[in-house]
N, C-alpha and C positions, 0 to 999 in steps of 0.2 A: 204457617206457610214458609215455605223456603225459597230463598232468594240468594244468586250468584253473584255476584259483582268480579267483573274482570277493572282489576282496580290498579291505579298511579298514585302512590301517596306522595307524591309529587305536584301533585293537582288538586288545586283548588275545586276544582268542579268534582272530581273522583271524592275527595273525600269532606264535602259537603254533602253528597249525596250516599255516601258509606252510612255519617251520619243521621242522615234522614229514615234507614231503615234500621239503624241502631234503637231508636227513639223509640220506634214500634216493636211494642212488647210480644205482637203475635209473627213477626218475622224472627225468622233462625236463619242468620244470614253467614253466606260461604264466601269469604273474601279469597281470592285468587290476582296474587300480585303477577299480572300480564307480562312483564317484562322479566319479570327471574321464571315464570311454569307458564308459556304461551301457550293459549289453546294451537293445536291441531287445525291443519287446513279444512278437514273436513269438519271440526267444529265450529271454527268459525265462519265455512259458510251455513251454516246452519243456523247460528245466529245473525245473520245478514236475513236470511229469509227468515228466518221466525218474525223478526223484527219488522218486515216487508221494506226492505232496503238493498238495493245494491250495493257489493263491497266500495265502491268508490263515495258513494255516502256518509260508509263510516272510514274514510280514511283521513288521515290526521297531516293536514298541509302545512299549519303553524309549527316552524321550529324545525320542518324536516325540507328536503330535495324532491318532496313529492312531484312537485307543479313541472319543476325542471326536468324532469326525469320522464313527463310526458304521464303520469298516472293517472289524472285525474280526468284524460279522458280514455286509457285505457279499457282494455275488458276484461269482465269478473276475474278471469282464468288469471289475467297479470294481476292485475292487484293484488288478489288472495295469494299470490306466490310473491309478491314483495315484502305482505304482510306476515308473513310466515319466516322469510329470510329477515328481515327486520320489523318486530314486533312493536317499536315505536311509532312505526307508521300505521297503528291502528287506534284510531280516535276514543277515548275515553270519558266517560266510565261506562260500559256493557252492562244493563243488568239483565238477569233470567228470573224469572219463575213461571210457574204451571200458569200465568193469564198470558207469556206471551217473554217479547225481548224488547228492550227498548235503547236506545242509546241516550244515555241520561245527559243531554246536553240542549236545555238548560236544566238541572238536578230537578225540577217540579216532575217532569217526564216521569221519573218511575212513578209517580202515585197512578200512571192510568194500569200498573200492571200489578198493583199491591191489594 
């Protein structure tokens, strides 16, 4: 199985949960450092809805101007266009595979898609 991670090695949770699919000898997993190669607007809504979340769900309020900035109650359209313009502001760690996306926060999370 293969598996994505849009990953912060900067985060403890990102790369706890790197970890956890490292471990697992039938994942081939594709690490993609989010803040040097951002997904695409229309990637990442894509992963909002695979995941069955609104982007303002996975948007990343610790450490950023989100809350200030009025995003968090925002709609898709803005969020997904702040998150695009600053890719910080999109909560981590994403992961993908063929069962679905999840937002691995707390890292247990990816086992429901492995």
């Amino acid at each position: 199985m293969k598996a994505t991670i849009w990953h912060n090695p900067k985060c403890g949770t990102s790369r706890n949960t790197l970890a956890m699919l490292q471990e697992r000898d039938e994942v081939e997993v594709e690490v993609i450092e989010y803040l040097k190669a951002p997904p695409d607007r229309d990637k990442l809504a894509q992963l909002y809805r695979d995941a069955g979340i609104a982007p303002r769900n996975g948007l990343r309020t610790r450490g950023t101007d989100a809350e200030e900035r009025g995003l968090t109650e925002a709609d898709d359209d803005a969020v997904l266009d702040a998150m695009v313009a600053e890719p910080i502001l999109i909560n981590r760690p994403l992961v993908e595979t063929e069962k679905g996306v999840r937002l691995c926060r707390p890292k247990e999370t990816v086992e429901e898609i492995l």
